[in-house]
N, CA, C and O of each residue as an XYZ file, in Angstrom:
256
protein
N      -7.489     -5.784    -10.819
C      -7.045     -5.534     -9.471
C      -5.628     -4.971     -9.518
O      -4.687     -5.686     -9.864
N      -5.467     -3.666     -9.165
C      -4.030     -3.580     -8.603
C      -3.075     -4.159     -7.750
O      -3.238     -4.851     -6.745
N      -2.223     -3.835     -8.214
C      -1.019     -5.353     -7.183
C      -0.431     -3.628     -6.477
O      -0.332     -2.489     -6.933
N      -0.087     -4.485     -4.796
C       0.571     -3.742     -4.063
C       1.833     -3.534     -4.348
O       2.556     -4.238     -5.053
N       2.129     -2.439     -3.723
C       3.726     -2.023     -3.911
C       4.764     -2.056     -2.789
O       4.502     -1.842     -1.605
N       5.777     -2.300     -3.205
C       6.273     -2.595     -2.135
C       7.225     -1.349     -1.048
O       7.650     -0.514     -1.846
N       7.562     -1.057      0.023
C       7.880     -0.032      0.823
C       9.112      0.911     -0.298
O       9.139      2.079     -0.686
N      10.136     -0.441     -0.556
C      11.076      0.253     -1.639
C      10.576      0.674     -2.776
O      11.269      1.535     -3.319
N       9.519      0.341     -3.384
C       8.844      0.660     -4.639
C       8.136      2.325     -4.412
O       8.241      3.302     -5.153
N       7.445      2.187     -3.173
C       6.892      3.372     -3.153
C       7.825      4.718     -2.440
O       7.406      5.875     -2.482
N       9.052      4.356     -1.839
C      10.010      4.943     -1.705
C      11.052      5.568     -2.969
O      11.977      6.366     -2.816
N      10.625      4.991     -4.130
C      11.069      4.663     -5.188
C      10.883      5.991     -6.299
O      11.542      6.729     -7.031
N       9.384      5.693     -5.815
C       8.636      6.459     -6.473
C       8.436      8.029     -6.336
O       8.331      8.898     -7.201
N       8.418      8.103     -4.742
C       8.809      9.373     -3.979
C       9.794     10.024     -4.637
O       9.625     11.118     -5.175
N      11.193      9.201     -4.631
C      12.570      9.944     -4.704
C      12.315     10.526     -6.149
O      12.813     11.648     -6.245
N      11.566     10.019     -7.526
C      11.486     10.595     -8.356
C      10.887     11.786     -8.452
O      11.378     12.786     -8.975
N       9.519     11.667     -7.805
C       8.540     13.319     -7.449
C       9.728     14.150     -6.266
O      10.308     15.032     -6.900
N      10.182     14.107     -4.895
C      10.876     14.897     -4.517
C      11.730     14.976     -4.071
O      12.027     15.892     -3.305
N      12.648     13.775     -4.477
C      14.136     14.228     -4.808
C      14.075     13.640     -3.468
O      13.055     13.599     -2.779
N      15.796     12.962     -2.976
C      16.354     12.255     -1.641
C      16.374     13.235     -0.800
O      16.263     12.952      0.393
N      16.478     14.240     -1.090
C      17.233     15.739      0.145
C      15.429     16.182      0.731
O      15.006     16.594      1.811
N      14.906     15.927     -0.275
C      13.357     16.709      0.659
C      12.745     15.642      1.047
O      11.804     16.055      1.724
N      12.714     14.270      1.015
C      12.458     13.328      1.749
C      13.114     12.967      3.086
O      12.520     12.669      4.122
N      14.632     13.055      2.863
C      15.136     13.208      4.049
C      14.843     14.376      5.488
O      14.823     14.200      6.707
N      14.632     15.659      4.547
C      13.999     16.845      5.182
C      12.726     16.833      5.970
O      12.175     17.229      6.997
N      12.563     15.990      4.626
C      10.566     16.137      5.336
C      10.546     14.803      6.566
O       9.684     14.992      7.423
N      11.284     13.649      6.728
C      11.247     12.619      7.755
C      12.347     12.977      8.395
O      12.546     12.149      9.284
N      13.100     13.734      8.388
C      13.803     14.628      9.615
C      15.331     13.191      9.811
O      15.836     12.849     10.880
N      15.631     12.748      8.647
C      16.514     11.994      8.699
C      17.992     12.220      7.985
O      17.954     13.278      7.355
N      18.895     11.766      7.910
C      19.988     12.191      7.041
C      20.050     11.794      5.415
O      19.586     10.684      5.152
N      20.335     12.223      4.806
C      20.277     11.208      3.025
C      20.666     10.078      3.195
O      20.025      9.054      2.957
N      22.047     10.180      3.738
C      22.775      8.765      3.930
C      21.815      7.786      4.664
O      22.317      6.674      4.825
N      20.725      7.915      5.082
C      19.766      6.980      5.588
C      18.587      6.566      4.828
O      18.045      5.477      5.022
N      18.021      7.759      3.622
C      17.394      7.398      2.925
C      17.589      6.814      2.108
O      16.781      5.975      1.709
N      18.991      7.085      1.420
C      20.067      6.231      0.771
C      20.027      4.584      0.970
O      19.734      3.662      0.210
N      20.500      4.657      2.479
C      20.386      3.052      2.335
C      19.131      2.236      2.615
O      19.202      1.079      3.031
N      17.697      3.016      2.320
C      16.640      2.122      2.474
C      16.701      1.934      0.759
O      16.975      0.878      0.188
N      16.422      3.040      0.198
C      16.708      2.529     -1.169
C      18.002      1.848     -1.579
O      17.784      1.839     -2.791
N      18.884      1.420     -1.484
C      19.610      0.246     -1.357
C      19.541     -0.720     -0.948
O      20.483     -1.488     -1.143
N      18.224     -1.222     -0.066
C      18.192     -2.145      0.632
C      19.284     -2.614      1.646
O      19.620     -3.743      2.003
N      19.684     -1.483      1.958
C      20.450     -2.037      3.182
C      20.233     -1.574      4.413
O      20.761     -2.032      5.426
N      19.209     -0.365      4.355
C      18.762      0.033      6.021
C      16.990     -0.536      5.892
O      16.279     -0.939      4.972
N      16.833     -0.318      7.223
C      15.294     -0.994      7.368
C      14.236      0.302      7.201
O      14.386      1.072      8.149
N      13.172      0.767      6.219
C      12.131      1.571      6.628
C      11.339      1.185      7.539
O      10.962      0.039      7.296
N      10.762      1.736      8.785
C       9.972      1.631      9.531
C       8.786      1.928      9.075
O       8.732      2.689      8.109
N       7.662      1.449      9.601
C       6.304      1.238      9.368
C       5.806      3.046      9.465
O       5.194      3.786      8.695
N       6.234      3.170     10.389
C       6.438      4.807     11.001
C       6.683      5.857     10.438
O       6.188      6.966     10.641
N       7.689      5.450      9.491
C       8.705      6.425      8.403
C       8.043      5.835      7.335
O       7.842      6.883      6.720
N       7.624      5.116      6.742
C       6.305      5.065      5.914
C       5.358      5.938      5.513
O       5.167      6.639      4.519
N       4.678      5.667      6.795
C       3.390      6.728      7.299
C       3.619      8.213      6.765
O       2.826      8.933      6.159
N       5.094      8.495      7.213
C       5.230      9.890      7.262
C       5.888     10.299      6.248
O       6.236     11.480      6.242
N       6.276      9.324      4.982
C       6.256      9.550      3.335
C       5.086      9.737      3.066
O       4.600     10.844      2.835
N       4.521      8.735      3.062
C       3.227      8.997      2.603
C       1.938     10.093      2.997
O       0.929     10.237      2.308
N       2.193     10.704      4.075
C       2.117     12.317      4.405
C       2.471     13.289      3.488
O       1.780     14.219      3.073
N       3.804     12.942      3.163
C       4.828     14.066      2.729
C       3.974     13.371      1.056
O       3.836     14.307      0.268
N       3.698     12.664      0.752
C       3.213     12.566     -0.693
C       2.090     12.992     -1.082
O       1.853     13.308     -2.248
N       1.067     13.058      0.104
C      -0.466     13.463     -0.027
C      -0.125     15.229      0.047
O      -0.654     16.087     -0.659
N       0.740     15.403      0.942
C       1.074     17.380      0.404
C       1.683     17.423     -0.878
O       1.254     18.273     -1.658
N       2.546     16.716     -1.228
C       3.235     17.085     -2.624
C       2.004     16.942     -3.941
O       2.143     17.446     -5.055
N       0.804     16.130     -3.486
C       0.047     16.058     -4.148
C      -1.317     17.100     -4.459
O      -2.040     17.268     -5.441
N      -1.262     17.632     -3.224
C      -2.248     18.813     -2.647
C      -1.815     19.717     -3.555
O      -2.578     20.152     -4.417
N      -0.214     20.196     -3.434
C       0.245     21.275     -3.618
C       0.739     21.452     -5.323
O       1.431     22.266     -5.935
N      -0.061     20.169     -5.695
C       0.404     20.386     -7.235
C      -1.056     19.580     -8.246
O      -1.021     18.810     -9.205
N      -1.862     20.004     -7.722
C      -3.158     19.563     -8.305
C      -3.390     20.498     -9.524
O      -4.400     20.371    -10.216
């Protein structure tokens, strides 16, 4: 069984495939905000989740 991951984990994981600046781009937010979810000091929304994980299913499309 796979074990779940957690919001920072899979945020984590993102920033390695596309970098803080096109995550920020692609959720229409500032770095300094993506910044501090991976720091654990700002909150990801359930919302802004969703819409990584959007932005991961194209990065995935687009590199099959």
């Amino acid at each position: 069984m796979t074990q779940r991951q957690s919001p920072v984990q899979i945020l984590e994981q993102a920033e390695k495939l596309l970098g803080r600046k096109e995550i920020a781009a692609g959720l229409k937010v500032r770095e300094e905000v993506v910044k501090s979810w991976y720091e654990g000091t700002g909150t990801l929304s359930n919302s802004h989740l969703l819409r990584l994980a959007d932005l991961l299913v194209k990065y995935a499309a687009q590199n099959r």
